[in-house]
N, CA, C and O atoms as a Maestro MAE file, in Angstrom:
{
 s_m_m2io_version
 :::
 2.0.0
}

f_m_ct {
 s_m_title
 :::
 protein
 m_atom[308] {
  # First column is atom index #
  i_m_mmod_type
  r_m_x_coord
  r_m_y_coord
  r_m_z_coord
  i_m_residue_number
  s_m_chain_name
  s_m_pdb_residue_name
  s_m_pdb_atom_name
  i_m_atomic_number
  :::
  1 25 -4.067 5.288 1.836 1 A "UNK " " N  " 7
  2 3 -3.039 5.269 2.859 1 A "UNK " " CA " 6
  3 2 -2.993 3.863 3.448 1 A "UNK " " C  " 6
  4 15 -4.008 3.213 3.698 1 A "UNK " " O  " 8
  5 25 -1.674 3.414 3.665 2 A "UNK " " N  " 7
  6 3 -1.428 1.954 3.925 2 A "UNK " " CA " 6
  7 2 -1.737 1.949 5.663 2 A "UNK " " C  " 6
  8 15 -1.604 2.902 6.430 2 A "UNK " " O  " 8
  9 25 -2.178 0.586 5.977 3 A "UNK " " N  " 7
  10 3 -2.515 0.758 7.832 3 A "UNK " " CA " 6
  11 2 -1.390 0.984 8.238 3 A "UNK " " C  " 6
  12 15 -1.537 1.359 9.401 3 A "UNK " " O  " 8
  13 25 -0.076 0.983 7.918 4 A "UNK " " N  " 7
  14 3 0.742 1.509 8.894 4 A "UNK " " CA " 6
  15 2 0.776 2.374 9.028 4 A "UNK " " C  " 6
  16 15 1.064 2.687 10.184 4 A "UNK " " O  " 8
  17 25 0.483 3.749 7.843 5 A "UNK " " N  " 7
  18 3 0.841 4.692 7.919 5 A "UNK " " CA " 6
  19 2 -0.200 5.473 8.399 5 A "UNK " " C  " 6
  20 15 -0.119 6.675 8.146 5 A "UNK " " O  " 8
  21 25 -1.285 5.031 9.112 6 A "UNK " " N  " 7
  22 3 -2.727 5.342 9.908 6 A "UNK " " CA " 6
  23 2 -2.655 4.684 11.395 6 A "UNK " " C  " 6
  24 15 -3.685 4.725 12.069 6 A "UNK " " O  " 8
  25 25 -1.535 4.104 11.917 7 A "UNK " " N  " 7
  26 3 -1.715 3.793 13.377 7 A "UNK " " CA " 6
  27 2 0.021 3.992 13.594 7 A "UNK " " C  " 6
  28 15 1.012 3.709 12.920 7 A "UNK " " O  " 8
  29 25 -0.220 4.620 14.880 8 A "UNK " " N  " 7
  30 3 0.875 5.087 15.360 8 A "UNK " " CA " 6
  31 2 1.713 4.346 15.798 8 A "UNK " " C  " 6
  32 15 2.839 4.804 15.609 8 A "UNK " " O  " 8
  33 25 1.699 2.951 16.543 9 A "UNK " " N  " 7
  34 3 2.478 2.162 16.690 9 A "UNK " " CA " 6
  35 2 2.580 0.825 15.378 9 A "UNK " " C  " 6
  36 15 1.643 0.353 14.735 9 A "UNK " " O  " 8
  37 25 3.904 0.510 15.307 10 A "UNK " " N  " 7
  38 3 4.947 -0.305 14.148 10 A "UNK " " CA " 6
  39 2 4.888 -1.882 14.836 10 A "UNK " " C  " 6
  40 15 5.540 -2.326 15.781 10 A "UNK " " O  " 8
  41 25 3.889 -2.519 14.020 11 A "UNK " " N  " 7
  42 3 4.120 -4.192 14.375 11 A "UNK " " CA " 6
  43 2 5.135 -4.387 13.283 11 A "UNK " " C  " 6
  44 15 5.435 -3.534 12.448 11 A "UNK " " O  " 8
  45 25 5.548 -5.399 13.362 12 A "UNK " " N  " 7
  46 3 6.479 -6.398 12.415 12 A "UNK " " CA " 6
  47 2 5.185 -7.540 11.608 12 A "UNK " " C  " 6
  48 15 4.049 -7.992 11.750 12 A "UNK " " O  " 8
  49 25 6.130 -7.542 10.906 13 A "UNK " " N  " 7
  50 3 5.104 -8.483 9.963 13 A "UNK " " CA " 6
  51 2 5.426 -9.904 10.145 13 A "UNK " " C  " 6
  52 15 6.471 -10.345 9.669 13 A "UNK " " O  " 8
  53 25 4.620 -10.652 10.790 14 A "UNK " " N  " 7
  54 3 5.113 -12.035 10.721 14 A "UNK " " CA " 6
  55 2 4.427 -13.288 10.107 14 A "UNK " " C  " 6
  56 15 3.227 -13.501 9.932 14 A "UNK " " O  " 8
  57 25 5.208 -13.844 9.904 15 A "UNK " " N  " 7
  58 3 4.980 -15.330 8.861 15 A "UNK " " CA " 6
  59 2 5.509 -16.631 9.809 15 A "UNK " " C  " 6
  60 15 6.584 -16.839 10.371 15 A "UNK " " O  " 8
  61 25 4.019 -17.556 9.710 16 A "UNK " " N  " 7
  62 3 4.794 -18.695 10.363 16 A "UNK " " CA " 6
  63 2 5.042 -19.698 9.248 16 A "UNK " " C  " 6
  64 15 4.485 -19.604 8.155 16 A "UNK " " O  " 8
  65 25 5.832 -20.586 9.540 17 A "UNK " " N  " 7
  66 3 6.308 -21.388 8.795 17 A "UNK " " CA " 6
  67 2 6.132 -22.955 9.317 17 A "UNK " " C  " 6
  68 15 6.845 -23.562 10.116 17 A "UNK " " O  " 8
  69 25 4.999 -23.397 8.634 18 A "UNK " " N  " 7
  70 3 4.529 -25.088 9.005 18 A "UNK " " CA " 6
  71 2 5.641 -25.889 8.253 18 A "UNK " " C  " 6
  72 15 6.176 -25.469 7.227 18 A "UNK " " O  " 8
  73 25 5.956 -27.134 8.882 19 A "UNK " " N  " 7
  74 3 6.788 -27.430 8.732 19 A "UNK " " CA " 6
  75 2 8.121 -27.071 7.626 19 A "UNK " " C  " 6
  76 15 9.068 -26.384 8.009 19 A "UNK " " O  " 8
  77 25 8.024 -27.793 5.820 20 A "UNK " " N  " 7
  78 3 8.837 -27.171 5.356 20 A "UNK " " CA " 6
  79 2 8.011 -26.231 3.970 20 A "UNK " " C  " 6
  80 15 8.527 -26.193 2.853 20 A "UNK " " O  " 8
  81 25 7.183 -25.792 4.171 21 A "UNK " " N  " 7
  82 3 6.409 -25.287 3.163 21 A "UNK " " CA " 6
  83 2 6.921 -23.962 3.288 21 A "UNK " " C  " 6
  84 15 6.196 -23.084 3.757 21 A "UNK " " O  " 8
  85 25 7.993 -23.736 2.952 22 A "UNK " " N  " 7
  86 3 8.380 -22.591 2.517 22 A "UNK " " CA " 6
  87 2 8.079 -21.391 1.619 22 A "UNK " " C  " 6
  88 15 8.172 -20.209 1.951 22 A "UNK " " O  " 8
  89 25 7.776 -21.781 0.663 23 A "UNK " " N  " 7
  90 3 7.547 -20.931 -0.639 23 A "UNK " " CA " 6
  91 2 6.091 -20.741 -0.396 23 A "UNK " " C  " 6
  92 15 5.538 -20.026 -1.232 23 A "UNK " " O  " 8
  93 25 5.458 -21.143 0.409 24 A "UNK " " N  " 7
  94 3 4.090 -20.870 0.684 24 A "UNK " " CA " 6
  95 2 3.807 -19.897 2.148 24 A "UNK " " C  " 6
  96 15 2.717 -19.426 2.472 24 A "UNK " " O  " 8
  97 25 5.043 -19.762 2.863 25 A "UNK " " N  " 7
  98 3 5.319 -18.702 3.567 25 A "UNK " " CA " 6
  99 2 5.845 -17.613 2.802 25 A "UNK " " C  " 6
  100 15 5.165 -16.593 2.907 25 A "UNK " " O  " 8
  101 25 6.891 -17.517 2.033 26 A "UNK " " N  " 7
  102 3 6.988 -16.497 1.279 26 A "UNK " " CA " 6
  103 2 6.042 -15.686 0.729 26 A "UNK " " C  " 6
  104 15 5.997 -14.456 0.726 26 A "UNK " " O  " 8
  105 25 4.941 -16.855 0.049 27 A "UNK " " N  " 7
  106 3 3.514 -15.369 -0.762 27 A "UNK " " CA " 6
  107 2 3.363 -15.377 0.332 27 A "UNK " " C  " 6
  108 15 3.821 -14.252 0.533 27 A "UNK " " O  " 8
  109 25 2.991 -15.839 1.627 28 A "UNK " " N  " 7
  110 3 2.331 -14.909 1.983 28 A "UNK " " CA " 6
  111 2 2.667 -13.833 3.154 28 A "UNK " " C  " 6
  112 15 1.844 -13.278 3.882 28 A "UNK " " O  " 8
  113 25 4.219 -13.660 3.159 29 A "UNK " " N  " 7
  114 3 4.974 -12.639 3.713 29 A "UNK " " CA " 6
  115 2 4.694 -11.700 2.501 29 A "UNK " " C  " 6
  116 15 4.049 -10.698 2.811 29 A "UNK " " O  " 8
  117 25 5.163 -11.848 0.719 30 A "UNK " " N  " 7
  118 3 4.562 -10.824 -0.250 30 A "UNK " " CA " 6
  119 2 3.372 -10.484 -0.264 30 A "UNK " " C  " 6
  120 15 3.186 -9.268 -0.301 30 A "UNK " " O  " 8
  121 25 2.273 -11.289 -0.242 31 A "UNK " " N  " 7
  122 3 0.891 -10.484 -0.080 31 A "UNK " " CA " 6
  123 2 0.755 -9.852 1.167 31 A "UNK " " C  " 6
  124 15 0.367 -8.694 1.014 31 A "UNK " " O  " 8
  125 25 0.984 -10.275 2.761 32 A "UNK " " N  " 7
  126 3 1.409 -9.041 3.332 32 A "UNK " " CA " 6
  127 2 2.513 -7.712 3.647 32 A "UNK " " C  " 6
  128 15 2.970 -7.156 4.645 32 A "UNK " " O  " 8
  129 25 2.591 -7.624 2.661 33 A "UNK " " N  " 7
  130 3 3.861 -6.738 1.992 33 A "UNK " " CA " 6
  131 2 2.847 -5.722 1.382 33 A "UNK " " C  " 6
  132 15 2.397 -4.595 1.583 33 A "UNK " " O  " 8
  133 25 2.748 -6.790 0.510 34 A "UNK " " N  " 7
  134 3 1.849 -5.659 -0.493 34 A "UNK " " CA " 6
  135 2 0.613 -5.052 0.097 34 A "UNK " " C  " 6
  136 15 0.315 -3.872 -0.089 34 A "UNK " " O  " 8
  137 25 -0.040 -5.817 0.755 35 A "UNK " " N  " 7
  138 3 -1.301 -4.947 1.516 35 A "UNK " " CA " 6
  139 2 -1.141 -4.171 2.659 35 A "UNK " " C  " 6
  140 15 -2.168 -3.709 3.157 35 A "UNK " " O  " 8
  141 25 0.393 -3.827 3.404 36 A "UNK " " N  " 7
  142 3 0.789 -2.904 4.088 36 A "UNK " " CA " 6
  143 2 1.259 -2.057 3.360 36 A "UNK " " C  " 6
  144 15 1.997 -1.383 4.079 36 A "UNK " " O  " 8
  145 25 1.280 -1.661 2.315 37 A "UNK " " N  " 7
  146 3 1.997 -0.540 1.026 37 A "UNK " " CA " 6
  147 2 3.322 -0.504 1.218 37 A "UNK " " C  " 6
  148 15 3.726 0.641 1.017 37 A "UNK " " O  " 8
  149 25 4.369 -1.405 1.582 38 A "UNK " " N  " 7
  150 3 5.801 -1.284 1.379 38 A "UNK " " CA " 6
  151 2 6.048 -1.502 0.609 38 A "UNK " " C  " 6
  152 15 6.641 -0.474 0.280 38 A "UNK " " O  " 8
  153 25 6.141 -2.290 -0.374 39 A "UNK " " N  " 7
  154 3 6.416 -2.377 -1.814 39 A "UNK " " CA " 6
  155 2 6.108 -0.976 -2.453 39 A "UNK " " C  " 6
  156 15 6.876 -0.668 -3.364 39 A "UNK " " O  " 8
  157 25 5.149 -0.095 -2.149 40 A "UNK " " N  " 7
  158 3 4.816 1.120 -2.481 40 A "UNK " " CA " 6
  159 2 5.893 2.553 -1.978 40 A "UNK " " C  " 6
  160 15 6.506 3.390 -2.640 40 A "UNK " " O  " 8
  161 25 5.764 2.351 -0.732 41 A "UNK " " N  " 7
  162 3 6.887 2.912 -0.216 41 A "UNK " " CA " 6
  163 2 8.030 3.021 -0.461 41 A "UNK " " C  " 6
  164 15 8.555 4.118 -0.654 41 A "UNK " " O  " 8
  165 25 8.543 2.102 -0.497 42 A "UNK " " N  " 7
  166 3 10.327 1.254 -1.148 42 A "UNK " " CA " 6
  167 2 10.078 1.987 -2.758 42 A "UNK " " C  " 6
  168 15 10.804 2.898 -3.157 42 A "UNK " " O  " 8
  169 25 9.100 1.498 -3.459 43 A "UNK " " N  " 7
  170 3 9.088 2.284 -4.830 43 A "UNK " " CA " 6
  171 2 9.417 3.822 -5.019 43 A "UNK " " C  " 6
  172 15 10.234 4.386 -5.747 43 A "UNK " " O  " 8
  173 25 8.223 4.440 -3.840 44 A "UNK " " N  " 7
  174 3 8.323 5.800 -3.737 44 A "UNK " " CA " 6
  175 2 10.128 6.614 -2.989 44 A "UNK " " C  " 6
  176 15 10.676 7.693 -3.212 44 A "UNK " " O  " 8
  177 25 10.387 5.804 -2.380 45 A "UNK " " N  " 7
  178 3 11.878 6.405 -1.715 45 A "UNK " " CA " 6
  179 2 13.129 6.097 -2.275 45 A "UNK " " C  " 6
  180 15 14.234 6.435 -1.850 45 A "UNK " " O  " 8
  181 25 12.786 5.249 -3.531 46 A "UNK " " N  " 7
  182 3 14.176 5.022 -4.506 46 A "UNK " " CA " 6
  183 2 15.130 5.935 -4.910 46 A "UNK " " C  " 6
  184 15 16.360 5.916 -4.895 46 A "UNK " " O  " 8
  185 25 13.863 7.173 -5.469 47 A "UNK " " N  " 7
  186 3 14.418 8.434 -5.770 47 A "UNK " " CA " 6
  187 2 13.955 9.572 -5.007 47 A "UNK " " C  " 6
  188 15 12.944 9.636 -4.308 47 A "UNK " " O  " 8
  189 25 15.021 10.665 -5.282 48 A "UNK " " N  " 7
  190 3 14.402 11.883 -4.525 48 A "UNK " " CA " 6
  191 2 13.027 12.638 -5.170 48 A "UNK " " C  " 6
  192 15 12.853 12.769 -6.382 48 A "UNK " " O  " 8
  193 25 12.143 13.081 -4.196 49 A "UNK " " N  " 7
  194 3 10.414 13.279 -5.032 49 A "UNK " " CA " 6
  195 2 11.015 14.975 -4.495 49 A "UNK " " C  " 6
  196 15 11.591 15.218 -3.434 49 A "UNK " " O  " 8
  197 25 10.651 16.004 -5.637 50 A "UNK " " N  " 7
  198 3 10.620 17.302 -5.683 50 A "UNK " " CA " 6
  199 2 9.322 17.649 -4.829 50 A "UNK " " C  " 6
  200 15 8.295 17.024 -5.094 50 A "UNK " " O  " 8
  201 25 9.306 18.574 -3.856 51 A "UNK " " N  " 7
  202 3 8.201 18.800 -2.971 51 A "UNK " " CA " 6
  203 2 7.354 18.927 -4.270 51 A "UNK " " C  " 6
  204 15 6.745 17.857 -4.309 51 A "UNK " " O  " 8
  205 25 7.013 19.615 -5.283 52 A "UNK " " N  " 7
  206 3 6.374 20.184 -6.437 52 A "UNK " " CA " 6
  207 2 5.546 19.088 -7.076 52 A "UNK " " C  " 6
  208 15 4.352 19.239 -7.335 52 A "UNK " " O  " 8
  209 25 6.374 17.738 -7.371 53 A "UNK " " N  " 7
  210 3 6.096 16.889 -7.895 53 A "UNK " " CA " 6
  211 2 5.327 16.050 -6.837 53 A "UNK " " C  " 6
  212 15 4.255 15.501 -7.091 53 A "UNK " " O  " 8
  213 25 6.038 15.983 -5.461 54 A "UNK " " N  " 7
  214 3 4.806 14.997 -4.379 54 A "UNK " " CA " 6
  215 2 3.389 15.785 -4.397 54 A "UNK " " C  " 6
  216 15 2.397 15.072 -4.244 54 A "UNK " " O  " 8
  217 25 3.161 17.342 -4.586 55 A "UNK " " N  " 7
  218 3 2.170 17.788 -4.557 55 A "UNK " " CA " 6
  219 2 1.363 17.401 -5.933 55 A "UNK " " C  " 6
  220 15 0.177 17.086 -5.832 55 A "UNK " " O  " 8
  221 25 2.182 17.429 -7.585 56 A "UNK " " N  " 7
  222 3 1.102 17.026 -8.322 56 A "UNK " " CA " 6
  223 2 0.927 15.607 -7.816 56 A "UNK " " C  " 6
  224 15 -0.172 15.107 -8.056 56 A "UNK " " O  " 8
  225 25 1.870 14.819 -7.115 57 A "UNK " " N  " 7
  226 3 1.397 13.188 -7.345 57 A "UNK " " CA " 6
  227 2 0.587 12.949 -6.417 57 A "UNK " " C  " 6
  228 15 0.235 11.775 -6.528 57 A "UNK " " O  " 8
  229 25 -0.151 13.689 -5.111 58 A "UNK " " N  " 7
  230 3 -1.186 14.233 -4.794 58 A "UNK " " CA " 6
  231 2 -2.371 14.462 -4.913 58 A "UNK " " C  " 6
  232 15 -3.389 13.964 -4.431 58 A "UNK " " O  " 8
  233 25 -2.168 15.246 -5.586 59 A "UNK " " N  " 7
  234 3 -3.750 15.916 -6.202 59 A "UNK " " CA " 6
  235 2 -3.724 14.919 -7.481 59 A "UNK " " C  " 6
  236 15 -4.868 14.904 -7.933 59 A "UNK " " O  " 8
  237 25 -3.154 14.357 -7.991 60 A "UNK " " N  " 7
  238 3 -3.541 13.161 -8.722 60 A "UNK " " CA " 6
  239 2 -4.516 12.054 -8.182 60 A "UNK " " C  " 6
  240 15 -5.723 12.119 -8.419 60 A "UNK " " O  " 8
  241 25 -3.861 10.864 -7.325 61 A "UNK " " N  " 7
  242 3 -3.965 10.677 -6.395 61 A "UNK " " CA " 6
  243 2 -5.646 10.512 -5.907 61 A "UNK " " C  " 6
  244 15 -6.524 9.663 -6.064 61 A "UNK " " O  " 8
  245 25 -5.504 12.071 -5.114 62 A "UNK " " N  " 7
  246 3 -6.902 12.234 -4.525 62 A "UNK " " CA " 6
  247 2 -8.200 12.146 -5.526 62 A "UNK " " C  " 6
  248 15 -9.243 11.500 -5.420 62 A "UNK " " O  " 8
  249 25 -7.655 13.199 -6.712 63 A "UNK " " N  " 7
  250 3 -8.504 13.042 -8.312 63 A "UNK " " CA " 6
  251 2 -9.056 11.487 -8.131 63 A "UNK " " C  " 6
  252 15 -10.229 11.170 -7.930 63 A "UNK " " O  " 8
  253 25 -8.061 10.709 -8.238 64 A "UNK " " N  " 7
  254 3 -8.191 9.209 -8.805 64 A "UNK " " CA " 6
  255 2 -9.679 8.788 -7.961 64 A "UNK " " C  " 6
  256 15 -10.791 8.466 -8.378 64 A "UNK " " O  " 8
  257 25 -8.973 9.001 -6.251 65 A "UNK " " N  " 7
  258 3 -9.964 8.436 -5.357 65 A "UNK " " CA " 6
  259 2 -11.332 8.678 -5.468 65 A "UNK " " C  " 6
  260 15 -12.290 7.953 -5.197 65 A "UNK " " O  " 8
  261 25 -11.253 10.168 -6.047 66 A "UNK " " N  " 7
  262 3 -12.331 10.984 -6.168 66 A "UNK " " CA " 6
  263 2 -13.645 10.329 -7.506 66 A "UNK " " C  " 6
  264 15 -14.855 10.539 -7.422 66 A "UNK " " O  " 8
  265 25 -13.184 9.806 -8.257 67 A "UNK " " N  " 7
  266 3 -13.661 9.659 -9.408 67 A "UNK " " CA " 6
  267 2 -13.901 7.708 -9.415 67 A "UNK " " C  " 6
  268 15 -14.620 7.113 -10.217 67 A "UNK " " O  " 8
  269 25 -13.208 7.161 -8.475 68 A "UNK " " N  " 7
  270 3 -13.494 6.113 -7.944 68 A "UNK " " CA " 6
  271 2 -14.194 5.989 -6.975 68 A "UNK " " C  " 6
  272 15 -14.748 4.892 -7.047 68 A "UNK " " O  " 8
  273 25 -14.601 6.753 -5.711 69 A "UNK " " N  " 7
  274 3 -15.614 6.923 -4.866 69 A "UNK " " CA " 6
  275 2 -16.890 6.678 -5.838 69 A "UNK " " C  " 6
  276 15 -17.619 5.686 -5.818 69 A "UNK " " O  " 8
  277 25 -17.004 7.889 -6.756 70 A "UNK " " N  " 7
  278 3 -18.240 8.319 -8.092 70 A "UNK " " CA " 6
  279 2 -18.604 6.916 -8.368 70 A "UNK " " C  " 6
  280 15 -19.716 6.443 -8.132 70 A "UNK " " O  " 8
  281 25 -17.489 6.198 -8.941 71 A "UNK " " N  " 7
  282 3 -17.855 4.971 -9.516 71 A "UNK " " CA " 6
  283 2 -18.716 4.345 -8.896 71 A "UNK " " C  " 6
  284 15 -19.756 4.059 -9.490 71 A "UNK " " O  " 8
  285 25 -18.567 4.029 -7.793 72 A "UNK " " N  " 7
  286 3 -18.606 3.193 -6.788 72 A "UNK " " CA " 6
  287 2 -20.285 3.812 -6.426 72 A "UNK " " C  " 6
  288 15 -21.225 3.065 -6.155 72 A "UNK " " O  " 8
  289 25 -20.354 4.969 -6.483 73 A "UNK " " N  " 7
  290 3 -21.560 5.416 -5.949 73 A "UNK " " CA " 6
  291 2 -22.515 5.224 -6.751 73 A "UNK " " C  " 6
  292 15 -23.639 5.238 -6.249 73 A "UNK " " O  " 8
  293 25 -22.410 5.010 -8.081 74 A "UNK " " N  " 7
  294 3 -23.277 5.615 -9.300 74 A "UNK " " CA " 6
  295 2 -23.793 3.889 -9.785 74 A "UNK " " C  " 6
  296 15 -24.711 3.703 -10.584 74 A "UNK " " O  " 8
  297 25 -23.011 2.760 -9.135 75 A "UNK " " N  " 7
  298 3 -23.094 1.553 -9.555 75 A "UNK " " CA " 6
  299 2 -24.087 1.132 -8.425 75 A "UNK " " C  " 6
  300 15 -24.867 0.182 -8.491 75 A "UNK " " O  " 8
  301 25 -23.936 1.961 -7.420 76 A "UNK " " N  " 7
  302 3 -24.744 1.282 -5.943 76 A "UNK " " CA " 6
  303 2 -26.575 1.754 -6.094 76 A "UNK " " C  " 6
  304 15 -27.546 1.114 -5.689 76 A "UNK " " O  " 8
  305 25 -26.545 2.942 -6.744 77 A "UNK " " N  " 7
  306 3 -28.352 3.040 -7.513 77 A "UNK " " CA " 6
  307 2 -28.520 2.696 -7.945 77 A "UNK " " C  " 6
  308 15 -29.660 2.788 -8.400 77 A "UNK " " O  " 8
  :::
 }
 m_bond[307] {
  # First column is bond index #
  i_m_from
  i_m_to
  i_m_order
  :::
  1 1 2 1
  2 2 3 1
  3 3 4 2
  4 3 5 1
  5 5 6 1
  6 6 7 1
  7 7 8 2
  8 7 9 1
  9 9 10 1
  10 10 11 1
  11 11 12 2
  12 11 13 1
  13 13 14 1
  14 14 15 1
  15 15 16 2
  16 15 17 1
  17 17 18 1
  18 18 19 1
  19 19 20 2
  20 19 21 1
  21 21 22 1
  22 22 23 1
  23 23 24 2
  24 23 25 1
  25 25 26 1
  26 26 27 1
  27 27 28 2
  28 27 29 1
  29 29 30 1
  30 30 31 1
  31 31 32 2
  32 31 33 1
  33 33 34 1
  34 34 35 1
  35 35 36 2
  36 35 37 1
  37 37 38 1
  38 38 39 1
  39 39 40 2
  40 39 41 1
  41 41 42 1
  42 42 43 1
  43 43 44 2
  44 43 45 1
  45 45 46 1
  46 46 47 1
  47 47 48 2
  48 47 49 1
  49 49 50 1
  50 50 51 1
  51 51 52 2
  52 51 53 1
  53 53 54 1
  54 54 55 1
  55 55 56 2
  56 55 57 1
  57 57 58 1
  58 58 59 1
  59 59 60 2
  60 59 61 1
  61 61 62 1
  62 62 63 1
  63 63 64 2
  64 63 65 1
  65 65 66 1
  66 66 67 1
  67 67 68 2
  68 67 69 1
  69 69 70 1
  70 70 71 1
  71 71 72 2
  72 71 73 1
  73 73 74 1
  74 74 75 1
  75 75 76 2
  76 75 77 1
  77 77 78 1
  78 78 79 1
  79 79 80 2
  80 79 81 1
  81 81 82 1
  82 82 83 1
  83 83 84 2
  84 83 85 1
  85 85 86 1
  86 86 87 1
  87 87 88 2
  88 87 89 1
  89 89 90 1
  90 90 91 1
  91 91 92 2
  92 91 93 1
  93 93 94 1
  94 94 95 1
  95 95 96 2
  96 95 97 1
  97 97 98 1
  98 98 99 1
  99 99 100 2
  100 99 101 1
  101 101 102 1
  102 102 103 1
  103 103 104 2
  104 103 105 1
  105 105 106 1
  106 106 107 1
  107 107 108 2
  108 107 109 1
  109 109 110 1
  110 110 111 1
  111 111 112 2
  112 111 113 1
  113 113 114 1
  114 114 115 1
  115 115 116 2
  116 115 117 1
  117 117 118 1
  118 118 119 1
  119 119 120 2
  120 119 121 1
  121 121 122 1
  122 122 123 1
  123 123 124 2
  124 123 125 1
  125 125 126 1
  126 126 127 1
  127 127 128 2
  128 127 129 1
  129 129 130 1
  130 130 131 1
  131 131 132 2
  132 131 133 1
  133 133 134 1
  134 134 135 1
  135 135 136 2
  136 135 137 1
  137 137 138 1
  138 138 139 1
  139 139 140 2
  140 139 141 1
  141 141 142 1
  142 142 143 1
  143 143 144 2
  144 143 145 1
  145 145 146 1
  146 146 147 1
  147 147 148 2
  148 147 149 1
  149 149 150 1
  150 150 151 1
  151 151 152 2
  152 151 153 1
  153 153 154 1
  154 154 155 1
  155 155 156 2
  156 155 157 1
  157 157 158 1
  158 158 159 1
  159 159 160 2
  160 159 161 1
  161 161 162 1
  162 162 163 1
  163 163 164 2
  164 163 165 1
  165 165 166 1
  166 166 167 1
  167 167 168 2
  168 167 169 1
  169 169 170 1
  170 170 171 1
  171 171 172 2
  172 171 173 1
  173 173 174 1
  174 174 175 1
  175 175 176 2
  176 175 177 1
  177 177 178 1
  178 178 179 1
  179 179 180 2
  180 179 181 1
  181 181 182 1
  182 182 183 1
  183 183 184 2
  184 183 185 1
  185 185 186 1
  186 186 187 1
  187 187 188 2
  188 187 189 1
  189 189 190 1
  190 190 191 1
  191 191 192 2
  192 191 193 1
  193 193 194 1
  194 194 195 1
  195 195 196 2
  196 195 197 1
  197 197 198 1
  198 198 199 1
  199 199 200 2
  200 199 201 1
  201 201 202 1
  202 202 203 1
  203 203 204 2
  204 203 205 1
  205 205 206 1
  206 206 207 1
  207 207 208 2
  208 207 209 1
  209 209 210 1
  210 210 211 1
  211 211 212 2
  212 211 213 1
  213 213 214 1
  214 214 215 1
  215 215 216 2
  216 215 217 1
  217 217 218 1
  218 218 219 1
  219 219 220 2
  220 219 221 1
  221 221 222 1
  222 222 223 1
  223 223 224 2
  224 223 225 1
  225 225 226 1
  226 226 227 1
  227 227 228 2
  228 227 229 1
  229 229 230 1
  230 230 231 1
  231 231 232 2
  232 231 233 1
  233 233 234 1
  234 234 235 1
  235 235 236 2
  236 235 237 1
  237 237 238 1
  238 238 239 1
  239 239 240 2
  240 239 241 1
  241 241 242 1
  242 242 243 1
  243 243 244 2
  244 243 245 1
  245 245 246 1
  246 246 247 1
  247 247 248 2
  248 247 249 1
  249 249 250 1
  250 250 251 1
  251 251 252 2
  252 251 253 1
  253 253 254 1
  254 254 255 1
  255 255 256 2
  256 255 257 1
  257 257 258 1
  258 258 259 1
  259 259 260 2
  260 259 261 1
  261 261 262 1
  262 262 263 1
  263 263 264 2
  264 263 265 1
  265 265 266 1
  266 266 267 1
  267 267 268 2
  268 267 269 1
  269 269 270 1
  270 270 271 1
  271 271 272 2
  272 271 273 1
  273 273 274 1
  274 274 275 1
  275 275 276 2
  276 275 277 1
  277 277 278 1
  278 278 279 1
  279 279 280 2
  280 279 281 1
  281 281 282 1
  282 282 283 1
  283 283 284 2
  284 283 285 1
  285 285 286 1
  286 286 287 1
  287 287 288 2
  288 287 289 1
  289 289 290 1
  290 290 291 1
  291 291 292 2
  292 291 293 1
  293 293 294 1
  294 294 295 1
  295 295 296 2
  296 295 297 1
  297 297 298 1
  298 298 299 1
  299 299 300 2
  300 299 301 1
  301 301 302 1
  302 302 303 1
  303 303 304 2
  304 303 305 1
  305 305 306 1
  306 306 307 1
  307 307 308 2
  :::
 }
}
């Protein structure tokens, strides 16, 4: 779950911009993009999701986390 979608109040995302280094404000308005899950979001709301189908993409999902937690645990002994 992306931090926005875990705290109840909505900051804006902001980027400053030193003098004209532009394109170096851009990544890094996209990398905070991407590490707030909107790019994820925007993906997910393109199309309409069948309640049926958000539930398998779900329990997918959690599976994934589930078996990546494992990983994670089994590398740390």
């Amino acid at each position: 779950m992306a931090r926005s979608e875990r705290s109840t109040e909505l900051k804006p995302l902001e980027v400053r911009v030193d003098g004209e280094n532009i394109n170096r404000a851009i990544n890094q308005l996209k990398r905070k993009m991407a590490n707030e899950g909107i790019y994820k979001e925007l993906k997910k709301r393109r199309f309409y999701e069948k309640p049926s189908e958000r539930r398998k993409r779900k329990e997918r999902e959690a599976e994934r986390r589930l078996r990546k937690a494992r990983r994670r645990a089994n590398t740390r002994n």
